[in-house]
C-alpha positions in Angstrom: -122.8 85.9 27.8 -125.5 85.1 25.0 -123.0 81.7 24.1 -123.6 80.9 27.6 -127.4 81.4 27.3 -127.9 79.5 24.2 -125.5 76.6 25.8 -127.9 76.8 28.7 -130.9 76.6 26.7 -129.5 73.9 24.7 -128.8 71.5 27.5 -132.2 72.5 29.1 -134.2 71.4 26.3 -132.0 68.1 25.7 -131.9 66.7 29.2 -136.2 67.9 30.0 -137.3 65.8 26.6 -138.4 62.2 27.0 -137.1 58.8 25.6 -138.9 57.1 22.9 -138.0 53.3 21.5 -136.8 53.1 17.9 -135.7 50.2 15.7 -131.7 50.2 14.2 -131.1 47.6 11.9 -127.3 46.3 12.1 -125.2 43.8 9.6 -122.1 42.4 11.1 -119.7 40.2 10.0 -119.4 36.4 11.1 -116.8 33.4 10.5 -116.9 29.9 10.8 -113.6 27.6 10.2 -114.0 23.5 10.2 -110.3 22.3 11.0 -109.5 18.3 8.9 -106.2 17.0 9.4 -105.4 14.2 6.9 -102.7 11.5 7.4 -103.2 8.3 4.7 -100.5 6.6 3.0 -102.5 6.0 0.4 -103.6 9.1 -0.9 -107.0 8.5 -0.3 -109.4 10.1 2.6 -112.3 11.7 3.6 -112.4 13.8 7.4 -114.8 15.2 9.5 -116.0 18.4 11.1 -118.8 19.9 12.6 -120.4 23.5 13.4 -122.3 23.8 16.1 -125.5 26.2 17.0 -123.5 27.5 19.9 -120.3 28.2 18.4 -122.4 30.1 16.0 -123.8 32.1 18.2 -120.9 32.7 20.5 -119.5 34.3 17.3 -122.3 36.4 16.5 -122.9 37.4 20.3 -125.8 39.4 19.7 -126.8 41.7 22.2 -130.1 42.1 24.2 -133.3 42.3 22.5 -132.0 41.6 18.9 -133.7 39.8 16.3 -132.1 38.1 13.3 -133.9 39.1 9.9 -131.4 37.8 7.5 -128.3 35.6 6.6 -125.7 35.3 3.9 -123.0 33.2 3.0 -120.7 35.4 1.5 -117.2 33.2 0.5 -115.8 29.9 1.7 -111.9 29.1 1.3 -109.7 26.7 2.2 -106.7 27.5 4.5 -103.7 24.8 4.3 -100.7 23.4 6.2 -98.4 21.4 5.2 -95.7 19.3 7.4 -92.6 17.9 6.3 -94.1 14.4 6.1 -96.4 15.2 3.3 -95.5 13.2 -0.2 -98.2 14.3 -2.6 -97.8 17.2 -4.7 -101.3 17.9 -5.2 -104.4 17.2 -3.9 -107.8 17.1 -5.4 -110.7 17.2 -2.5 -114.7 17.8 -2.5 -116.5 19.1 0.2 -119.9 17.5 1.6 -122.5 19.4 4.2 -124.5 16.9 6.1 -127.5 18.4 7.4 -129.2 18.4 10.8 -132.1 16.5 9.0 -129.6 14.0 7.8 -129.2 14.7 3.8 -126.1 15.1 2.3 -125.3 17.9 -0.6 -122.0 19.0 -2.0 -120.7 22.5 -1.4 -117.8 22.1 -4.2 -116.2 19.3 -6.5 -112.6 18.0 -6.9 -110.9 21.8 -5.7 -107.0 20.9 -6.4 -104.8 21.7 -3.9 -101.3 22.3 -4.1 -99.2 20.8 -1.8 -95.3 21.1 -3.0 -93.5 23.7 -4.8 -95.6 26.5 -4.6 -96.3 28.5 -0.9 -100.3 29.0 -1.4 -101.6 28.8 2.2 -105.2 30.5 1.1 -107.6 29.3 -1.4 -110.1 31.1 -2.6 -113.7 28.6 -3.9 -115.1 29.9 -6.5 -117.2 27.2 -8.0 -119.6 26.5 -5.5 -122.4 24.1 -5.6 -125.7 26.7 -5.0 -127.4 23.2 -3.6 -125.3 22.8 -0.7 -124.6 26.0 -0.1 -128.4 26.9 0.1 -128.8 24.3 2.6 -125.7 25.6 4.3 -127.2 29.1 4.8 -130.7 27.7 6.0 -128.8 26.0 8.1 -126.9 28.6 9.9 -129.9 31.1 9.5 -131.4 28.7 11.3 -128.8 28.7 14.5 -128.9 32.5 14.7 -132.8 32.6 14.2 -133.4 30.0 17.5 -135.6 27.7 14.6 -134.7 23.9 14.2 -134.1 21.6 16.7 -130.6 20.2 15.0 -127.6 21.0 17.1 -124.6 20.8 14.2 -124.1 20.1 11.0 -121.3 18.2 9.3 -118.4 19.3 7.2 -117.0 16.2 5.3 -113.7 16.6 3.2 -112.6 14.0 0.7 -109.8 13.5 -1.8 -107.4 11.7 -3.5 -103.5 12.6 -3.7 -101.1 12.9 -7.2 -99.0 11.0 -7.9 -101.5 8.0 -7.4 -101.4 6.3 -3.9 -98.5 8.7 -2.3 -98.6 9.7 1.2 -100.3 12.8 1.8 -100.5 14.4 4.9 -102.1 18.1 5.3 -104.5 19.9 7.5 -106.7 21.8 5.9 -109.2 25.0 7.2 -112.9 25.1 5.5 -113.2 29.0 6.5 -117.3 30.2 5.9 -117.4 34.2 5.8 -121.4 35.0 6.6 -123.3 37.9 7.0 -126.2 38.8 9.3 -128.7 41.5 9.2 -130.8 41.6 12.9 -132.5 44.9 14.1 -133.2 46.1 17.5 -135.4 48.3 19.5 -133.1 51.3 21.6 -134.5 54.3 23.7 -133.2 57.4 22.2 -133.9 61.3 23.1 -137.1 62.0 21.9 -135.5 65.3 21.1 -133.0 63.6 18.4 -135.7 63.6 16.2 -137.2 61.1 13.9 -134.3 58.2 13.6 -134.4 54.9 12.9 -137.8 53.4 12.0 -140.8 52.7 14.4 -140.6 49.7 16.7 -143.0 46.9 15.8 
């Protein structure tokens, strides 16, 4: 009987206390992947791609009421295919960010990429450019955030094949691994007590 009381009393006070707004502040996860497919018999090319402020944020998809505070790049890598077609054994490729305002700055320099012999379908950039990907981040910042008036920004691949002037044919995946901090007013129970922080 006193269980039953207590219960009673319980659900008396939590359903009779108000609502008040408080701010959560959330960090999710985001990827972007530029997709270059390169066919020269030459060995020598440079390809296109572009990221666009909507497919940006149709990835992040933030809910209602949200407000982006922060954005970091966290890796890029290189995802590769290779068809049967494909005579280089290696290729060495630099990758340019054109900006919405039109300037150009490298994000990394002469990766190599193995094509033949060895299976290495993910690869990892570790010697980025901080120039380019600066730019890169106040770029996307800039898509989540509603700032800017630029609707993409480029994604240039280059590169040359060994042996010298044989065919290479490859498609290769620029994946961008970002993070993004927003925050967000919510209604709670007032009788929860003091969480989150104080809405602005």
């Amino acid at each position: 009987m006193k269980k039953l009381l207590l219960f009673c009393f319980a659900f008396t006070i939590l359903f009779s206390s108000g609502c008040v707004n408080r701010l959560f502040n959330y960090t999710v996860t985001i990827e972007q992947s530029t997709q270059h497919t390169v066919d020269d018999p030459d060995g020598s090319f440079t390809t296109s791609a572009f990221i666009s402020r909507t497919t940006v944020a149709r990835a992040l998809n933030l809910p209602e009421g949200a407000r982006v505070t922060d954005l970091n790049i966290e890796s890029l890598s290189l995802r590769v295919s290779v068809p049967n077609t494909n005579q280089a054994t290696l290729a060495t490729v630099s990758g340019v960010l054109g900006t919405s305002a039109g300037s150009s700055h490298f994000l990394f320099r002469q990766q190599p990429i193995p094509l033949a012999g060895v299976n290495v379908p993910f690869i990892g950039l570790n010697s980025l450019i901080e120039d380019g990907i600066g730019k890169l981040k106040t770029e996307l910042e800039n898509f989540v955030k509603g700032l800017g008036s630029g609707s993409q920004v480029e994604v240039a691949l280059s590169g040359v094949s060994t042996p010298a002037g044989s065919r290479v044919t490859v498609t290769i995946h620029l994946d961008i691994k970002a993070t993004v901090k927003y925050e967000r007013c919510e209604e709670v129970l007032e009788v929860l007590g003091d969480v989150g922080e104080s809405c602005p």
